[in-house]
Structures are given as structure tokens and as C-alpha cells.
Backbone as CSV, one residue per row, in Angstrom:
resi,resn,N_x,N_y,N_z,CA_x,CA_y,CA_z,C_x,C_y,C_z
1,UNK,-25.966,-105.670,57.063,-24.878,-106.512,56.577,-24.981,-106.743,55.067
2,UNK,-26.481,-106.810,54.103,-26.517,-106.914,53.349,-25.406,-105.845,52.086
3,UNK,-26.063,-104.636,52.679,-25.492,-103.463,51.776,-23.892,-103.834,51.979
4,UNK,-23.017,-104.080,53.146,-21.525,-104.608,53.455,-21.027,-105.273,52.082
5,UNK,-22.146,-106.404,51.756,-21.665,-107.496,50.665,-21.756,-107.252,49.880
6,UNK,-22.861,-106.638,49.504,-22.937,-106.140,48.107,-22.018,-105.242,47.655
7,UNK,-21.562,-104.075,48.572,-20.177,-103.090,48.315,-18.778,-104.225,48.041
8,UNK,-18.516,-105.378,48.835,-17.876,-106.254,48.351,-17.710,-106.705,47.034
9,UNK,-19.039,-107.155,46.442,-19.215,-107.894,44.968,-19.376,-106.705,43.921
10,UNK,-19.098,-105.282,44.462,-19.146,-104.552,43.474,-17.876,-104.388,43.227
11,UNK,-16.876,-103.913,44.489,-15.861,-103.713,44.420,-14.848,-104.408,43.829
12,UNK,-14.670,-105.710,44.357,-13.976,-106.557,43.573,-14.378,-107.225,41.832
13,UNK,-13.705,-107.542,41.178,-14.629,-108.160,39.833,-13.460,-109.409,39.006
14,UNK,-12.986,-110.009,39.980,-12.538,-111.684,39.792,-13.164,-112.621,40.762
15,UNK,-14.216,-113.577,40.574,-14.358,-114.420,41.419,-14.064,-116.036,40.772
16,UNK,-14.076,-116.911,41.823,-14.437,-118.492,40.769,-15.585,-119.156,40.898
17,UNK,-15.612,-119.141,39.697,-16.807,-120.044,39.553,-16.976,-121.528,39.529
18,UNK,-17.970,-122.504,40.274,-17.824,-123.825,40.293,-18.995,-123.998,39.896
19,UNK,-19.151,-125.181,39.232,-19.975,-125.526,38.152,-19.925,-127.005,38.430
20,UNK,-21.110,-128.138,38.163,-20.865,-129.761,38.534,-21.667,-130.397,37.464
21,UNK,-21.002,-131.377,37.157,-21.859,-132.267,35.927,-21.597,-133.842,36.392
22,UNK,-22.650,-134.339,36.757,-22.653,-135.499,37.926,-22.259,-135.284,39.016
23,UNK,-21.216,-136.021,39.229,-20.144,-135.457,40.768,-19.012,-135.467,40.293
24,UNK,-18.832,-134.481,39.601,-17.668,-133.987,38.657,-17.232,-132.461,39.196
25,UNK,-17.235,-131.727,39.962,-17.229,-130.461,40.449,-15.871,-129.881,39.066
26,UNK,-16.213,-128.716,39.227,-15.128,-127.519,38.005,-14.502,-126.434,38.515
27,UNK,-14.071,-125.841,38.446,-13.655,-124.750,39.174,-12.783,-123.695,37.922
28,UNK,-13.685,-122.319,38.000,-12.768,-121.210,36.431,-12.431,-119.945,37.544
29,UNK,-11.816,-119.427,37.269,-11.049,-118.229,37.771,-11.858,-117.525,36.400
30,UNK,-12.752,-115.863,36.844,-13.763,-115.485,36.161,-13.467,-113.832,36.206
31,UNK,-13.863,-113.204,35.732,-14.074,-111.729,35.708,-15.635,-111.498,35.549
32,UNK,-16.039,-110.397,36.162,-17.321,-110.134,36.251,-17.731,-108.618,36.584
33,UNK,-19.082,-108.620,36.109,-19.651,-107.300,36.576,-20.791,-107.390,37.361
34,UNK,-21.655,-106.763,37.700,-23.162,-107.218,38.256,-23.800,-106.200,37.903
35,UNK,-25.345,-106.830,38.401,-26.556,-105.435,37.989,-26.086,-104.388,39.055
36,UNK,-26.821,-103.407,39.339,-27.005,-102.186,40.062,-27.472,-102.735,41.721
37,UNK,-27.994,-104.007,41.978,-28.263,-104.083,42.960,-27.796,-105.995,43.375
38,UNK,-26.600,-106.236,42.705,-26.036,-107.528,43.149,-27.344,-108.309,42.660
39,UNK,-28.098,-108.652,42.772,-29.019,-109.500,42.397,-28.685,-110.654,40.956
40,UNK,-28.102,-110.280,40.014,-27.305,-111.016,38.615,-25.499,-110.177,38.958
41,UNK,-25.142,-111.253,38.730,-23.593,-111.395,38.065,-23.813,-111.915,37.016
42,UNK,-22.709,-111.481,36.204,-22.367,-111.684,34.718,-21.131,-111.962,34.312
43,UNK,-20.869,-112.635,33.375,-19.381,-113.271,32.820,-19.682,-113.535,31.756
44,UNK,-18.663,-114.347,31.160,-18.167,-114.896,29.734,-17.832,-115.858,29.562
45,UNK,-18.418,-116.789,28.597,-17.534,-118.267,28.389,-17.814,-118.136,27.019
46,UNK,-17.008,-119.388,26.958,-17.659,-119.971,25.377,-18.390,-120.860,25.352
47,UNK,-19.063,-121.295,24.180,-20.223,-122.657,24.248,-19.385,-123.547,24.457
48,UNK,-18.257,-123.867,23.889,-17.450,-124.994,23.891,-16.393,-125.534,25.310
49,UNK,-16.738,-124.582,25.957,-15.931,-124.683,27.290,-16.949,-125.942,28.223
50,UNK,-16.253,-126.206,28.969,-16.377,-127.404,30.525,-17.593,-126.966,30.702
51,UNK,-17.155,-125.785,31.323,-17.888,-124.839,32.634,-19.324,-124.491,31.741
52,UNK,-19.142,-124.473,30.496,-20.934,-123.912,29.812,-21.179,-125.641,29.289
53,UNK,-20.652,-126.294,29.423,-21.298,-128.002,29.056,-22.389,-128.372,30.617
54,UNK,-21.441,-127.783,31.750,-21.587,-128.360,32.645,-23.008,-127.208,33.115
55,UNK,-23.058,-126.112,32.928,-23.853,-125.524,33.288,-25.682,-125.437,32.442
56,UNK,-25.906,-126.460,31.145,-26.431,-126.799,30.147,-27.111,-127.747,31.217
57,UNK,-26.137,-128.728,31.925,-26.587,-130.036,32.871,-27.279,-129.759,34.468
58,UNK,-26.687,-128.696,35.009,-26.997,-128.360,36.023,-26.758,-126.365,36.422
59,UNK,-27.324,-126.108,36.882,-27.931,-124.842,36.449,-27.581,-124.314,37.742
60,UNK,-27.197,-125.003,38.870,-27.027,-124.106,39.955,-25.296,-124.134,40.290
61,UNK,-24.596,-122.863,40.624,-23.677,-122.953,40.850,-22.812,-121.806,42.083
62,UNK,-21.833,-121.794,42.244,-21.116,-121.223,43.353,-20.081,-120.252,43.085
63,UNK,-20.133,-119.198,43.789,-18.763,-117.959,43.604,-18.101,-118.068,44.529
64,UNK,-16.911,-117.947,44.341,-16.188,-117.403,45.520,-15.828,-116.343,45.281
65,UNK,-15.891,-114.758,46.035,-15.388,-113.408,46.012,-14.697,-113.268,47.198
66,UNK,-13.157,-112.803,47.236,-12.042,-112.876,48.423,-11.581,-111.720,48.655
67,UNK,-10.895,-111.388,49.560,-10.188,-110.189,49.936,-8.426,-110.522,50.516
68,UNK,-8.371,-111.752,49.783,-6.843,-112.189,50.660,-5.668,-111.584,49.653
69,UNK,-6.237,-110.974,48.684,-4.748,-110.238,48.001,-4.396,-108.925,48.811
70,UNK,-5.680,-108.438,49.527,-4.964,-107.355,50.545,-5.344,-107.815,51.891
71,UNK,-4.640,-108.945,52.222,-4.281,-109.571,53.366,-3.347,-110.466,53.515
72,UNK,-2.472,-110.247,52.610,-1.369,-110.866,52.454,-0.319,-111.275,54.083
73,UNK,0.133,-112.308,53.831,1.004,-112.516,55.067,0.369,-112.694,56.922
74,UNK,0.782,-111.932,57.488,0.220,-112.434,58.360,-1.118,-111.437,58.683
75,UNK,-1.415,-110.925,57.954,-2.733,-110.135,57.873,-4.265,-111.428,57.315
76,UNK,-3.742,-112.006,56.788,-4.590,-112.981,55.936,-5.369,-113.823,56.861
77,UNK,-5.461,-113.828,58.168,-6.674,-114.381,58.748,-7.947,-113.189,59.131
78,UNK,-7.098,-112.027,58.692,-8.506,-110.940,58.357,-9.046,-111.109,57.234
79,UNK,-8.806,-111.778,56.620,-9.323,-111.792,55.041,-10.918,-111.795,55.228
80,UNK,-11.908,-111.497,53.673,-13.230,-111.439,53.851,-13.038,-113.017,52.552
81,UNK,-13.789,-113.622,53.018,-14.315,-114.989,51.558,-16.486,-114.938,51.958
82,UNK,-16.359,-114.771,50.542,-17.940,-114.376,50.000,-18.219,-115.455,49.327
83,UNK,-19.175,-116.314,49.689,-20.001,-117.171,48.880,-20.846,-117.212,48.185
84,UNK,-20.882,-117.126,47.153,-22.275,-116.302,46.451,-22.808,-117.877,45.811
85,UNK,-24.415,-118.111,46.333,-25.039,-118.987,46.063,-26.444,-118.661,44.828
86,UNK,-26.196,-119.650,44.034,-27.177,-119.057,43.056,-27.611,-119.768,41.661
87,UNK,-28.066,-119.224,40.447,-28.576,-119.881,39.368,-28.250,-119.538,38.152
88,UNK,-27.651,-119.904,37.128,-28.128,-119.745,36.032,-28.627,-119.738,35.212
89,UNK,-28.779,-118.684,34.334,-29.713,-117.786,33.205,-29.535,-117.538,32.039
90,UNK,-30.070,-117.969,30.713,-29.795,-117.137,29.918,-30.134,-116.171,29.741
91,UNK,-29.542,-115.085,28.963,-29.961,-113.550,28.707,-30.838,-113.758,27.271
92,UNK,-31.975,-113.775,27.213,-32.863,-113.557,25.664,-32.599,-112.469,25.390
93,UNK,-32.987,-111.594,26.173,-33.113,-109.806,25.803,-32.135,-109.424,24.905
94,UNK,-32.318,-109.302,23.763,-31.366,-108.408,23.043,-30.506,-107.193,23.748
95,UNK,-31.168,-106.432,24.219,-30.956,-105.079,25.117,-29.942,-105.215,25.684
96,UNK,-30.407,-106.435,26.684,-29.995,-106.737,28.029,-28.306,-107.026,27.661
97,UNK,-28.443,-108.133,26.617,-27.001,-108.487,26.687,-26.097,-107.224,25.991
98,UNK,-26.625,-106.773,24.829,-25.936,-105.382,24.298,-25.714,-104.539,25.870
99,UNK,-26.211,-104.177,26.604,-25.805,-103.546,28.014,-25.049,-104.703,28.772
100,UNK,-25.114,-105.355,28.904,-24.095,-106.373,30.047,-22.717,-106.620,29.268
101,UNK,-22.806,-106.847,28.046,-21.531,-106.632,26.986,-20.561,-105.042,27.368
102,UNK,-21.462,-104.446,26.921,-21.022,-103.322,27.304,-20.109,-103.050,28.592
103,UNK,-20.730,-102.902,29.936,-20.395,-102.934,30.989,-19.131,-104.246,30.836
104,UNK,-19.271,-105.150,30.645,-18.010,-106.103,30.886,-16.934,-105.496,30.355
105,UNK,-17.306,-104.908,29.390,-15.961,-104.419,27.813,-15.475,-103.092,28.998
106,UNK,-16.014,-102.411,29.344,-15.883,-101.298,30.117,-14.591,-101.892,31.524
107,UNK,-15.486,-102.502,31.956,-14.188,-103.255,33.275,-13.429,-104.135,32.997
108,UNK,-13.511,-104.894,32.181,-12.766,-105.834,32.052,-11.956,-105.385,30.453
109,UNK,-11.514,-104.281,29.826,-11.361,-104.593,28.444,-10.394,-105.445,27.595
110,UNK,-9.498,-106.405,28.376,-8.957,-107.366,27.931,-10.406,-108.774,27.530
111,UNK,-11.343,-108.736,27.706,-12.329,-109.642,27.842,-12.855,-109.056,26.066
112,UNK,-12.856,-107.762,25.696,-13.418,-107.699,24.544,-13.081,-108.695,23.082
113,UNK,-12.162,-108.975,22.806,-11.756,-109.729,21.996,-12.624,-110.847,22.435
114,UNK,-12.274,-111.701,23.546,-12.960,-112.786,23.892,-14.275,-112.817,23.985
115,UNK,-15.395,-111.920,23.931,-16.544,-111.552,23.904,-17.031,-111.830,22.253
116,UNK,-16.110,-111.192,21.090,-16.488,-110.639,19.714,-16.548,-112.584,18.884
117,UNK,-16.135,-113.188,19.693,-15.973,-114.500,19.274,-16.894,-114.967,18.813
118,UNK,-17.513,-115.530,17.610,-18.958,-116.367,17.621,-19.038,-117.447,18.655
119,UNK,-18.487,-117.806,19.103,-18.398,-118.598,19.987,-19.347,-118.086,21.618
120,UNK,-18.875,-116.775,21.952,-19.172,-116.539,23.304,-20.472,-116.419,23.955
121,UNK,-20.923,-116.688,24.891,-22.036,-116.375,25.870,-21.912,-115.622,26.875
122,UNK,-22.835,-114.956,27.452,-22.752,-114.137,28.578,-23.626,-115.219,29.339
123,UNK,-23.339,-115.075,30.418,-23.893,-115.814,31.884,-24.082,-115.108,32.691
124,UNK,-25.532,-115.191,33.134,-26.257,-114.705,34.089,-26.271,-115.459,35.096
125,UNK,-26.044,-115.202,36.463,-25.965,-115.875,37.673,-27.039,-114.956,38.199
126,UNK,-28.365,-115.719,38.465,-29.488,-115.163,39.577,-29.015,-115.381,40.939
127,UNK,-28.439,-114.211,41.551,-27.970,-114.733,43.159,-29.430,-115.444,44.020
128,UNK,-28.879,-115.679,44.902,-30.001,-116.233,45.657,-29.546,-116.226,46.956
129,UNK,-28.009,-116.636,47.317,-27.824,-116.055,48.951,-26.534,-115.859,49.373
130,UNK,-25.877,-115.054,49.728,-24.388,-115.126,50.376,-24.086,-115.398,51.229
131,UNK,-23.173,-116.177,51.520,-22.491,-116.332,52.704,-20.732,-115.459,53.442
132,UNK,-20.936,-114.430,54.138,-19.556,-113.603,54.350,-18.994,-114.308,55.280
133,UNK,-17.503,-114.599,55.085,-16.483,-114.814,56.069,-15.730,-113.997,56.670
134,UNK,-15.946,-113.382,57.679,-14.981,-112.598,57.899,-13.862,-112.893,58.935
135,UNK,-12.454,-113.183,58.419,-11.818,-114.190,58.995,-12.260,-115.754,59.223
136,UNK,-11.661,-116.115,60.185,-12.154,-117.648,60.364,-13.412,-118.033,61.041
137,UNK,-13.961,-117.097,61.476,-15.023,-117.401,62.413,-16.230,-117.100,61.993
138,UNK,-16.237,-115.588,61.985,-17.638,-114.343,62.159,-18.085,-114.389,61.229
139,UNK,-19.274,-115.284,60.397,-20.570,-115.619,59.500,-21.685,-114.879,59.605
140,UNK,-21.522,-114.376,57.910,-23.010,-113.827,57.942,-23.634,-114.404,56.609
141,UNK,-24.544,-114.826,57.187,-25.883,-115.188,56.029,-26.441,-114.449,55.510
142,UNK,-26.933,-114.229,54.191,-28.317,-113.340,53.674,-29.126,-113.826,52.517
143,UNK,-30.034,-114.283,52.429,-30.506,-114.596,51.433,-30.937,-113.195,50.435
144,UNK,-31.352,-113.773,49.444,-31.694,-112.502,48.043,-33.070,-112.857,47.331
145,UNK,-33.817,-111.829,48.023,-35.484,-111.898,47.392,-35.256,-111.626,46.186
């Protein structure tokens, strides 16, 4: 089931991200890429945004990855909803972020401008466990060594 999800979080590359500062919950509609083996997701903010104030305060946060744009109508209780549970990271590595830049600019290239900003950060999300929905019922768990 693992390999299932991970073909999921490769395939798709909009999820949202929720982020909490007290009991303040956030919620961003995100673009993303990941490593080679789901283990980090990656995105973009700015320093000055909510979502990177709030993530400065509390470090653990939540994805949602969906499949209801091709389940539209009355197909949509087949839908897949992916929970991706996990941490954030900064990237030190010089390398690292010159390659995760890269790759974002590559899939996402409306994101490049918004990247070149002095302003921007890349965000590392250390997964740690998913949760698959498939439809309303059928749950699968997996955690991430």
C-alpha cells in the first residue's frame, strides 16, 4: 500500500497545507515536488507570510493530497484524500536547495518568479505518516521510517 501512496504524492503536485500558531489553525492551497522516495515534500513561501510565522512557532504540520478533480459528480465518493502527517525543516545545504529550486522551477514554472524573490524560502516537510482515503470508508495507515 505504501508504494500506492507514494505514486499518489508523486503524481499529483497541489496539496494544502495547515499550519497552527496557538489554536489558530491556517490553511494555503500549495504546489509541490518531493524527494525520489516521498520521504520530504517541498514548497515555497515567503518569510513574511502566516503560514512561515506560524511554522517558526510550531513545526509540525498537515497535507492534504486529493483525487476529487477526477471524480467529479457522482463519481466523487470514489475519490482518494491523502493525509500526509509530518515536520518541518529547514534546508542549510546549499546543494540541496539549488536542486529542490530547480525541480520546483521545472514543475511548477509559474512558481519561478515567486522563488527569485529575496523574500522566499523553500520548506521541507519530513513526512512521517499517511493516512489514504479511499472513498468514505477503506483506510490505510503507514507510517515513514
Amino acid at each position: 500500500m505504501l508504494e500506492r501512496i507514494k505514486s499518489l504524492v508523486k503524481e499529483k503536485d497541489i496539496c494544502v497545507l495547515a499550519t497552527v500558531s496557538g489554536d489558530k489553525p491556517h490553511c494555503s492551497l500549495m504546489a509541490y515536488v518531493t524527494d525520489d522516495d516521498c520521504r520530504e515534500i517541498y514548497m515555497v513561501t515567503h518569510r513574511e507570510s502566516r503560514k512561515y510565522e506560524n511554522l517558526m512557532k510550531n513545526r509540525s504540520v498537515s497535507l492534504l493530497i486529493d483525487t476529487r478533480e477526477e471524480h467529479a459528480g457522482s463519481r466523487l465518493p470514489e475519490a482518494k484524500a491523502l493525509t500526509v502527517s509530518g515536520t518541518f525543516m529547514k534546508i542549510d545545504d546549499k546543494d540541496k536547495k539549488i536542486q529542490v529550486r530547480s525541480k520546483l522551477v521545472e514543475r511548477h514554472p509559474h512558481v519561478k518568479e515567486f522563488l527569485d524573490h529575496p523574500d522566499a524560502e523553500i520548506l521541507c516537510i519530513r513526512v512521517e505518516s499517511f493516512l489514504l482515503l479511499n472513498g468514505l470508508t477503506d483506510a490505510h495507515y503507514e507510517t515513514v521510517q
